[in-house]
C-alpha positions in Angstrom: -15.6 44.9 24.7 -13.8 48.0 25.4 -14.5 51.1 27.1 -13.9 55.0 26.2 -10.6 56.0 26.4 -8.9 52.4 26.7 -6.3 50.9 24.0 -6.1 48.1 22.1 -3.0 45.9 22.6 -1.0 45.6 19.7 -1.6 44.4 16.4 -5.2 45.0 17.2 -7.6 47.7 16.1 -10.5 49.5 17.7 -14.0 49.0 16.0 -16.9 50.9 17.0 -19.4 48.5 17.4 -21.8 47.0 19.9 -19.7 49.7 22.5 -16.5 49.1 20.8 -13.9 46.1 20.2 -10.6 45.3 19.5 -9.9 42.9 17.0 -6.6 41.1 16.2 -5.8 41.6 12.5 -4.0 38.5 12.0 -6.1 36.6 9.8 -8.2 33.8 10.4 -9.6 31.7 7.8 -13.0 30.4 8.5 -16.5 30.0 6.5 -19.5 32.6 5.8 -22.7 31.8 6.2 -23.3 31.5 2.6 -21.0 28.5 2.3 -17.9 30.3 1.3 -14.4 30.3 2.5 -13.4 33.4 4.3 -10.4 35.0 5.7 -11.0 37.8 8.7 -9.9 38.9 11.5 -10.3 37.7 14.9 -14.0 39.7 15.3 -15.2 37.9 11.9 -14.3 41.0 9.9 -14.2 39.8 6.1 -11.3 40.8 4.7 -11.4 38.7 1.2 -13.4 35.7 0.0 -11.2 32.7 -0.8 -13.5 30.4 -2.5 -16.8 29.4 -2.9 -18.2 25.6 -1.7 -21.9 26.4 -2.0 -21.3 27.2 -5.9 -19.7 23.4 -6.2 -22.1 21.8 -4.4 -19.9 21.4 -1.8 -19.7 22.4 2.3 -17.7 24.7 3.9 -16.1 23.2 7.2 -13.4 25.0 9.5 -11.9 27.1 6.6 -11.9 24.7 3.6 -14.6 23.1 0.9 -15.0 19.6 2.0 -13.9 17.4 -1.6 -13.1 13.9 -2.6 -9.3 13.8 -3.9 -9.9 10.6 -5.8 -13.6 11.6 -7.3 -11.9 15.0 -8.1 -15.5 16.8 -7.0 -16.1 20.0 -4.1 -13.4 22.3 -5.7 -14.0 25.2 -7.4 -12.5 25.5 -10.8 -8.9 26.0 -11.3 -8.1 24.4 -8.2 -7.8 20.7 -7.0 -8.6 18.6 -3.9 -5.2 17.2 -2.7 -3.4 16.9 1.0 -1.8 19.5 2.8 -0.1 17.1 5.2 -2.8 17.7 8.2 -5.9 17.8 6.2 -7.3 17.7 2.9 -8.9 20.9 1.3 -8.8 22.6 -2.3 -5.7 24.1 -3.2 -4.8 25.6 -6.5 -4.3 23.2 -9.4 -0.6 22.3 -10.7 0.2 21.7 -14.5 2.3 18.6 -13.9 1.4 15.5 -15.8 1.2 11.5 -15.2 4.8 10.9 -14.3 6.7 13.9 -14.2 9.2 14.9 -11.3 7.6 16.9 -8.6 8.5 17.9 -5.3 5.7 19.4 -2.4 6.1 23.2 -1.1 6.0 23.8 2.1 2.0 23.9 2.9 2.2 20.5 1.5 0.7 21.0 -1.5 2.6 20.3 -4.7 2.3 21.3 -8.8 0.9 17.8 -10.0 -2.7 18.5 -11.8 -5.6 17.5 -10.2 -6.2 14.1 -9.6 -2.4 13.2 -9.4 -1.0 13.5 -6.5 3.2 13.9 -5.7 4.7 10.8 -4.2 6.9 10.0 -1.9 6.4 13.2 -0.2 10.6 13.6 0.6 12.9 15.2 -2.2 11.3 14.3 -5.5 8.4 11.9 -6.0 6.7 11.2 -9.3 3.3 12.6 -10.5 0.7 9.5 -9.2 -2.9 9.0 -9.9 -4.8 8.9 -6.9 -6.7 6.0 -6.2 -8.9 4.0 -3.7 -8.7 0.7 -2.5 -11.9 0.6 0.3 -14.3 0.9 0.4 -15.1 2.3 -3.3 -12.3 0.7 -5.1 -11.0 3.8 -8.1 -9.7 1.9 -11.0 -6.1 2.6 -12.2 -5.0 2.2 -15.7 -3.8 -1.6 -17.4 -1.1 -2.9 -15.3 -0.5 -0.6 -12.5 -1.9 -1.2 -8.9 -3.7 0.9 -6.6 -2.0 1.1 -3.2 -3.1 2.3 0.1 0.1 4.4 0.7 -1.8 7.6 1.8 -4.4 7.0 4.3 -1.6 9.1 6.9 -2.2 12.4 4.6 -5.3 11.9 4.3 -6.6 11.4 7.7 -10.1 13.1 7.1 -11.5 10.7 4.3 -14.0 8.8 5.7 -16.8 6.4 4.2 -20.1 6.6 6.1 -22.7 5.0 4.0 -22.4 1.9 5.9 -23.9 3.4 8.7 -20.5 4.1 10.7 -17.6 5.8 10.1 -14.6 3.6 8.2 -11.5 5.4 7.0 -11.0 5.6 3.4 -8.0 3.8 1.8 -6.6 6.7 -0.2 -3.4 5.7 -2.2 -1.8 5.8 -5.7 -1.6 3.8 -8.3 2.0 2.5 -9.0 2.9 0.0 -12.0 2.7 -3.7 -11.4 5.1 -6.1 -11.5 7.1 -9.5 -11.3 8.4 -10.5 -7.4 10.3 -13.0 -9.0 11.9 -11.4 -11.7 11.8 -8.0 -10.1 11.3 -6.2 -12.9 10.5 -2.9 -11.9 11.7 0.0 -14.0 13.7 1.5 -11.5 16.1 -0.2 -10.7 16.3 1.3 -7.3 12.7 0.1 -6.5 11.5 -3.6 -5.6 8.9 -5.4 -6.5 6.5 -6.4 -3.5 4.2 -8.8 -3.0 0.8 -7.0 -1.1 0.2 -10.4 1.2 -2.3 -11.6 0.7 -2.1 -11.2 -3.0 -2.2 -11.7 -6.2 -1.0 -7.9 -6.7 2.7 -6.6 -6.8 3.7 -3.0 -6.8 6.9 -1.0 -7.5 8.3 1.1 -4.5 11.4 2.4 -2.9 13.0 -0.2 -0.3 12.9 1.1 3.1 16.3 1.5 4.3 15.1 -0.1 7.7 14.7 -3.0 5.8 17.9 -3.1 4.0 19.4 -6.3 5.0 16.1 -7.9 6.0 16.0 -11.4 4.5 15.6 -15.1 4.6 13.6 -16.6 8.1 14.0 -12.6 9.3 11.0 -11.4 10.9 9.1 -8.3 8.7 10.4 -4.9 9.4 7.0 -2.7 10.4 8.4 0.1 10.0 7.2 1.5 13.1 3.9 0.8 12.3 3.1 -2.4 14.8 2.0 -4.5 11.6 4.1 -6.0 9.1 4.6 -3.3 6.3 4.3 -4.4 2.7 8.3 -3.3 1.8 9.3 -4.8 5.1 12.0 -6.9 3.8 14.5 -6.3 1.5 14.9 -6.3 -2.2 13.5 -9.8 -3.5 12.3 -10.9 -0.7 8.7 -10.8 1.3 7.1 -11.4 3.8 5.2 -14.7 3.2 5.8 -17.2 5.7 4.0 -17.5 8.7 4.1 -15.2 11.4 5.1 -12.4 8.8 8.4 -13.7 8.2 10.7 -13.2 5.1 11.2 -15.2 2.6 13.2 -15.0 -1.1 10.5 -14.9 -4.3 11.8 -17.7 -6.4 10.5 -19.6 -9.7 8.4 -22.9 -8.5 8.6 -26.0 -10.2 6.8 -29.0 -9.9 8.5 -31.8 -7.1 7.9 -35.3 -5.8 9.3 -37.9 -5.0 9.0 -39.5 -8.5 9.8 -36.5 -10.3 12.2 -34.0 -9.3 12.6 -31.3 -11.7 14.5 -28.7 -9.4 14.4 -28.4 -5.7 15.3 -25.4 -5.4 13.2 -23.8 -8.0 13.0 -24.3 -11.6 16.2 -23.9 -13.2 15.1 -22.2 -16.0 13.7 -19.4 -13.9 15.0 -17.8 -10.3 16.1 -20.5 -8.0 16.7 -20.5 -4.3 20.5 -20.3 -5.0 20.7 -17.4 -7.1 23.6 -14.8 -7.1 23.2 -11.6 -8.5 26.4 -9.7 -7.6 25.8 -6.9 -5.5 22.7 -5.9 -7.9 20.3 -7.1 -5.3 20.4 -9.3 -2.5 21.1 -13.5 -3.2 18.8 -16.3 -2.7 19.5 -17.8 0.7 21.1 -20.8 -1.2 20.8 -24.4 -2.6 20.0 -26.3 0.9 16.5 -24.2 0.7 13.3 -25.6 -1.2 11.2 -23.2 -3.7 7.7 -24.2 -2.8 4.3 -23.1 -4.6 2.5 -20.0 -2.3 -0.8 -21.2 -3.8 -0.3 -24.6 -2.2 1.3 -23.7 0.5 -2.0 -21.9 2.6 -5.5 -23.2 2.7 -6.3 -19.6 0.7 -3.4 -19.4 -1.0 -5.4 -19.5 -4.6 -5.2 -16.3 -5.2 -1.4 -16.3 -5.7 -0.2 -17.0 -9.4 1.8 -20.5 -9.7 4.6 -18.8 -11.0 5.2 -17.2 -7.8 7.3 -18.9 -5.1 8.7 -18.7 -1.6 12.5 -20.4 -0.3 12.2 -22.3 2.9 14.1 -24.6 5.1 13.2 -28.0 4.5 14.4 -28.7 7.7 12.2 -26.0 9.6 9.0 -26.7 11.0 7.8 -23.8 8.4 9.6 -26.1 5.5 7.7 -29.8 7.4 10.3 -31.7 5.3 12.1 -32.1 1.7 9.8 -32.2 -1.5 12.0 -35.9 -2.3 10.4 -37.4 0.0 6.6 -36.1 -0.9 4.5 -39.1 -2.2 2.2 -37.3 -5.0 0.8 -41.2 -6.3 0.5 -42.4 -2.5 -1.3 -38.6 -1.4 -3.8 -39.7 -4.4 -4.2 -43.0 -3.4 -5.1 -42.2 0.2 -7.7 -39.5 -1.1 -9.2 -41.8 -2.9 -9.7 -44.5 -0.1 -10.3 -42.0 2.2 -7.5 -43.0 4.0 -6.1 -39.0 3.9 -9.4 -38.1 5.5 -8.6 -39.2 8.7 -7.8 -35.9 11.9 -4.3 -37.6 12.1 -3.2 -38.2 8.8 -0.3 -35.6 8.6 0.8 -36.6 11.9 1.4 -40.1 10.6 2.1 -39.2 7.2 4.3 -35.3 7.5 6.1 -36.3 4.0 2.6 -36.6 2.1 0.9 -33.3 3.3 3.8 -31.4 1.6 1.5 -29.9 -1.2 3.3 -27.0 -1.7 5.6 -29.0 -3.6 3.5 -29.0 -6.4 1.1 -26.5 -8.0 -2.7 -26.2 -7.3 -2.5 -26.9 -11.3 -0.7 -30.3 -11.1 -2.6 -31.1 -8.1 -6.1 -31.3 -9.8 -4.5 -32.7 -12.7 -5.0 -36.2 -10.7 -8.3 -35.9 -10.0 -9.9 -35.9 -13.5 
């Protein structure tokens, strides 16, 4: 409050009300109490109406319509719900599809159409769908992947049916694809393996972990956890402890019938070269072993995905040649193999990731 006869500072200006007020006139935008967005001055002037939440069904918080980016709903028409790198709100709709090259302005919104969302965020991304992966999973279309890439921009999504608050996995979906093979249609990208499976997903290599490969602990990009492209190209992190390992093609091996040590030769083995395209295998002394066989819960890996260790690491417990498939069977069947100290006795017959999960039941009609 001011009295007769004083000034305002500047950029202020004098109203004459309850005994007089100055009022800074740079805006502020805020909600009404009918629900809509607002922008005013510092005294709640109203100098336009933005947008309306009420009319959407939606709630007006701290200048923005609350909205779901990945439902697509609180937004009025001709605008969309997206990220604006602090906070998510509606912002006017872009006329980008699916797919086209896109780049974010500098509030952090970009010209993608609603429901697509531009990705990565530096130079120029790609048009995405925007998806969930928890806790409402959002489908995305035949053979692409929903990844949890954008929980960071969207901060503010949070689930609280359950009763408490649990942030919302917002990501994008990006086309599948084959680890082994990596098969990706960018060249540039690799093919990752989202431990603990069975889904892969195309994305740019980190260059932090450029140069991360074979028995190289997972790059975590600064996060504290091992990050899903935190090894380099052909390569992921699937041993224990998060530690990389090359994707190779997995081939049934025993004692009796070796087919391929390391890998099947038809396919990517642990020795293969690929001249400067991407990084090699880590050679011919490593074994390709089955991921499926490998953990306790390692089903839900395909058997045409494998992993190169060292046979002679405590990770690799010994060579696939010397894995007795017929004697494993036969001490299952006594119930020899059921004894605490079996592997201790035995290492060479607990190797199961020698041979698929397939191949395993096989002998147990």
């Amino acid at each position: 409050m001011v009295h007769e006869g004083e000034l305002c500072g500047a950029g202020e200006v004098c109203w004459e009300e309850f005994g007089g007020r100055c009022c800074s006139q740079e805006i502020v935008r805020g909600c009404d109490p009918a629900g809509r967005v607002v922008d005013a001055d510092s005294c709640g002037h109203v100098s336009s109406t933005v947008m309306d939440c009420a009319a959407n069904g939606s709630t007006c918080v701290e200048g923005r319509c609350l909205c779901d980016p990945v439902a697509g709903t609180g937004c009025p028409v001709g605008t969309k719900c997206t990220s604006t790198g602090a906070r998510t709100e509606c912002v006017a709709n872009g006329t980008l599809g699916q797919g086209e090259s896109c780049t974010a302005d500098a509030t952090g919104a970009d010209d993608c159409a609603a429901g697509l969302y531009c990705y990565p965020r530096v130079g120029t991304g790609s048009c995405l769908s925007l998806c969930s992966t928890y806790p409402d999973p959002a489908d995305c279309a035949p053979d692409h992947l929903c990844t949890s890439d954008l929980m960071s921009a969207f901060p503010d999504q949070i689930y609280t049916d359950l009763g408490y608050s649990v942030p919302i996995d917002v990501g994008v979906c990006k086309p599948g694809c084959d680890p082994v093979f990596q098969d990706c249609s960018n060249p540039a990208q690799a093919c990752y393996l989202k431990v603990p499976g069975p889904d892969s997903v195309c994305a740019d290599v980190p260059s932090s972990s450029e140069g991360v490969t074979q028995d190289q602990p997972c790059n975590d990009l600064g996060s504290g956890d091992c990050h899903v492209g935190g090894c380099d190209k052909g390569y992921g992190a699937v041993l224990p402890g998060g530690t990389c390992a090359f994707f190779c093609t997995p081939i049934d091996n025993w004692k009796s019938n070796l087919q391929g040590l390391s890998g099947d030769p038809g396919g990517t083995t642990c020795a293969a070269q690929f001249q400067g395209a991407r990084p090699d295998g880590p050679g011919p002394a490593y074994e390709c072993r089955f991921i499926q066989t490998y953990y306790t819960d390692g089903d839900v890996f395909p058997r045409t995905i494998g992993m190169c260790v060292n046979p002679a690491s405590p990770e690799g417990g010994g060579s696939c040649a010397d894995f007795d498939l017929v004697q494993v069977v036969q001490d299952i069947q006594s119930g020899e193999a059921n004894s605490p100290d079996y592997c201790t006795l035995h290492p060479n017959n607990c190797l199961l990731s020698c041979v698929s999960q397939e191949m395993f039941d096989a002998q147990f009609p």
